[in-house]
Short mmCIF file of the C-alpha atoms (twelve columns), coordinates in Angstrom:
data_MODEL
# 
_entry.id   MODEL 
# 
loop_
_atom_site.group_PDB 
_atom_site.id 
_atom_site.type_symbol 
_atom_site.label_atom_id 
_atom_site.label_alt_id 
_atom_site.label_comp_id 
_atom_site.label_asym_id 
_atom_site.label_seq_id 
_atom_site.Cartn_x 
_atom_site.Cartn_y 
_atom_site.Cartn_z 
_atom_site.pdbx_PDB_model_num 
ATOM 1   C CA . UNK A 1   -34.500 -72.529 -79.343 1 
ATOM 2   C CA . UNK A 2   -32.342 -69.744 -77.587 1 
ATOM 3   C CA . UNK A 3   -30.678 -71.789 -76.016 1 
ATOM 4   C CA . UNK A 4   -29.809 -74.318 -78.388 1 
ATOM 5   C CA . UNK A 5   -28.040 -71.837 -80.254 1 
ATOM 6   C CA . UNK A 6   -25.045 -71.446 -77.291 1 
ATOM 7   C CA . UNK A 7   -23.633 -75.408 -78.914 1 
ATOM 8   C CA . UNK A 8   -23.056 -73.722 -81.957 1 
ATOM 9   C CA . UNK A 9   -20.052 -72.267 -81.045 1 
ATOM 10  C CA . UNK A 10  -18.086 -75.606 -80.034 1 
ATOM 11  C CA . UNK A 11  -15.008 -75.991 -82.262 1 
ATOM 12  C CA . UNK A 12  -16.407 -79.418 -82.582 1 
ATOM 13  C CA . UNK A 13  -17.928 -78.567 -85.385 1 
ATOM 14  C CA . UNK A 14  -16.373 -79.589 -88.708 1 
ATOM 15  C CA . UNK A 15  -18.218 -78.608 -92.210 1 
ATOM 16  C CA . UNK A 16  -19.121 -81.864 -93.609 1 
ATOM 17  C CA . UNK A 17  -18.872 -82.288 -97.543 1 
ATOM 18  C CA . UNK A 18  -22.756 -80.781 -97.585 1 
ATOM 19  C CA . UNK A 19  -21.682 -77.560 -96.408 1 
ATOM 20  C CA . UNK A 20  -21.732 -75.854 -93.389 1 
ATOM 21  C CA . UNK A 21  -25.644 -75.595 -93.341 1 
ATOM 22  C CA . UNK A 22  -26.468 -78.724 -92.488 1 
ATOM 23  C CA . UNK A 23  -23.830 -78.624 -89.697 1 
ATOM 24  C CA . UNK A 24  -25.928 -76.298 -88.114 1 
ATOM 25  C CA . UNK A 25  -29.211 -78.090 -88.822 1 
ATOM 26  C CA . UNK A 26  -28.076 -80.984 -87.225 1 
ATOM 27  C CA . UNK A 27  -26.887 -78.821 -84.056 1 
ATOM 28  C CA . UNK A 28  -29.875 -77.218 -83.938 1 
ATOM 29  C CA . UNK A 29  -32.426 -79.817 -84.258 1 
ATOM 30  C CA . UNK A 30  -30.267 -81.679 -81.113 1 
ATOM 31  C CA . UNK A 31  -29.458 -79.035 -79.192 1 
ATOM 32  C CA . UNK A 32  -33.128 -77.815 -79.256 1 
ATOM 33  C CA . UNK A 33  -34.228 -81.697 -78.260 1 
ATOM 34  C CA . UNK A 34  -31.306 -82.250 -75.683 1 
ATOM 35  C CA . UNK A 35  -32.703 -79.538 -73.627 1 
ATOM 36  C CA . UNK A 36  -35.960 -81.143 -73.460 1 
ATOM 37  C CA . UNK A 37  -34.357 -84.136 -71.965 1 
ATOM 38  C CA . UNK A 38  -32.385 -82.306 -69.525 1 
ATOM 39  C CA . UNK A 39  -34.936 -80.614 -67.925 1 
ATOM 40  C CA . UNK A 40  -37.081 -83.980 -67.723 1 
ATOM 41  C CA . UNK A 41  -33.989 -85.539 -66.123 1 
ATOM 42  C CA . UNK A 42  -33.672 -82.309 -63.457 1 
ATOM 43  C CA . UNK A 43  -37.320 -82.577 -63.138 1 
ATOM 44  C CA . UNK A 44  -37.192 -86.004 -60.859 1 
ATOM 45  C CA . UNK A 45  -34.420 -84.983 -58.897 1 
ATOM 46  C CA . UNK A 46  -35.117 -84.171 -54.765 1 
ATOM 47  C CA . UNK A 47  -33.473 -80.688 -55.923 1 
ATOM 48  C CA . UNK A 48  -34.915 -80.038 -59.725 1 
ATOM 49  C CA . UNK A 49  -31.759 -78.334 -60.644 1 
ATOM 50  C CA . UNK A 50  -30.103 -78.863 -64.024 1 
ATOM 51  C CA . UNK A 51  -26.329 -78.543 -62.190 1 
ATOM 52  C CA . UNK A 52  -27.414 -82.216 -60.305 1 
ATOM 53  C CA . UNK A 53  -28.001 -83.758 -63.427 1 
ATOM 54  C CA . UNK A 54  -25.137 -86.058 -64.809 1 
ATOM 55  C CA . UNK A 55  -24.575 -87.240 -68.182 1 
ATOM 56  C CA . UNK A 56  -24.887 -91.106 -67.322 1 
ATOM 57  C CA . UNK A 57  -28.388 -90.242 -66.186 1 
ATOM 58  C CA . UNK A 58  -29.260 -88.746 -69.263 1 
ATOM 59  C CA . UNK A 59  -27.880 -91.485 -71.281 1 
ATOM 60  C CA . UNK A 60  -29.534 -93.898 -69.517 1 
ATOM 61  C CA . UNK A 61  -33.100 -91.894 -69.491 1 
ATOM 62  C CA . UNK A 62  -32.060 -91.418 -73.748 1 
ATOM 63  C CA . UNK A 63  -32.483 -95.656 -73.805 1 
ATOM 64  C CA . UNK A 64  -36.224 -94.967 -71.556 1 
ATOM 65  C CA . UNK A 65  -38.726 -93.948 -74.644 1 
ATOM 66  C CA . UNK A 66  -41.214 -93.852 -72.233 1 
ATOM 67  C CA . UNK A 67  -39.558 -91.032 -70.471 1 
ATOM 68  C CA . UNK A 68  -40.000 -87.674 -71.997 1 
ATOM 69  C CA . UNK A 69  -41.844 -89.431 -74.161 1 
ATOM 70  C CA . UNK A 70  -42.257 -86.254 -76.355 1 
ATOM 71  C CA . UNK A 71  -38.593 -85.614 -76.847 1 
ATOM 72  C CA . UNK A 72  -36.641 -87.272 -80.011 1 
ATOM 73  C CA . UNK A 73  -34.179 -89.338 -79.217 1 
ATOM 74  C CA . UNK A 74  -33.745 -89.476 -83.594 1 
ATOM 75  C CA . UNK A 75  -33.228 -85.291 -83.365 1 
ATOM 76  C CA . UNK A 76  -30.621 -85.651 -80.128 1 
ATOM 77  C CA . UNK A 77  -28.679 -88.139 -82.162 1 
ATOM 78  C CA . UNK A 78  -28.415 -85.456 -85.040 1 
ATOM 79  C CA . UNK A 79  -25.333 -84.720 -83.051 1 
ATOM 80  C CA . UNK A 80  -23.006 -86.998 -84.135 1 
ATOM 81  C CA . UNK A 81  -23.807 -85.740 -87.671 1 
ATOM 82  C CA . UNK A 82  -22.782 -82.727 -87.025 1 
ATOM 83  C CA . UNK A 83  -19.440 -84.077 -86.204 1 
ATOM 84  C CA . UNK A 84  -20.125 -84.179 -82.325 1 
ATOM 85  C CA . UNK A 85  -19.905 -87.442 -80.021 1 
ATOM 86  C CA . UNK A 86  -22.766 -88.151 -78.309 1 
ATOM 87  C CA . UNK A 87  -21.068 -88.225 -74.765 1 
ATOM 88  C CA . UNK A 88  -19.595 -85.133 -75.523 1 
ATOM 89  C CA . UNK A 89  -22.844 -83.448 -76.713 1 
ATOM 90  C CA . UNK A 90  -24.740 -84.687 -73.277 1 
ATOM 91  C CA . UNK A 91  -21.623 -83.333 -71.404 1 
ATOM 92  C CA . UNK A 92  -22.030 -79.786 -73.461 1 
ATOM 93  C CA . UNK A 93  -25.599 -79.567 -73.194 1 
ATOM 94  C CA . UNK A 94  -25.222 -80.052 -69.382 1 
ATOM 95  C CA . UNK A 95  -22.348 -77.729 -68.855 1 
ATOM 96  C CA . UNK A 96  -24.142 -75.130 -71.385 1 
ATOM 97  C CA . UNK A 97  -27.436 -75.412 -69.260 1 
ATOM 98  C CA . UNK A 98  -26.098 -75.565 -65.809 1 
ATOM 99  C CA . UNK A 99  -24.840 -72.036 -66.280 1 
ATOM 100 C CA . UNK A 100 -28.480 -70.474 -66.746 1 
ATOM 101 C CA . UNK A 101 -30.437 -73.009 -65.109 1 
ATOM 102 C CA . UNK A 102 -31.634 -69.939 -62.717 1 
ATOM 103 C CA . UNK A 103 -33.246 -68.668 -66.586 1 
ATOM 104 C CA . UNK A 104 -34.434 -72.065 -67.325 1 
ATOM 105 C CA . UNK A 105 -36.401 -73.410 -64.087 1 
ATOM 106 C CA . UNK A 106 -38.236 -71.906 -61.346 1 
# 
């Protein structure tokens, strides 16, 4: 979840009539599944590195329920309820990622 918490600080995100609360539920909840999915995606690359990884590749593996079988695709789409796109959120979760990827894989 540590690293979910770096999307939290997008100006993207707009308080909703429910309060600001649930903004960050939402971001949470995808952010902490988006990463899940990234790392899948890196995972089947000749290289394994998060940085190789683009966004159409994780929006086509998001339409695969057999890949990462374990991640929710339901959570991920919690983005756009916290007032974020979801092309922009795979392109922020990517960006976010690629700069620790040394912290994140081996």
């Amino acid at each position: 979840m540590r690293h979910a918490a770096a999307f939290c600080g997008t100006p993207a995100l707009q308080a909703p009539p429910d309060g600001l609360a649930a903004v960050l539920d939402h971001a949470l909840a995808a952010s902490e599944s988006i990463t899940g999915l990234v790392v899948a995606c890196a995972m089947v690359y000749p290289d394994r590195k998060i940085s190789s990884v683009k966004a159409k590749s994780i929006t086509k593996r998001m339409k695969e329920k057999a890949f990462a079988r374990n991640v929710s695709r339901e959570n991920i789409l919690e983005c756009e309820k916290a007032g974020i796109p979801f092309p922009e959120f795979v392109e922020l979760a990517l960006k976010a990622m690629s700069a620790i990827e040394n912290e994140l894989i081996d």
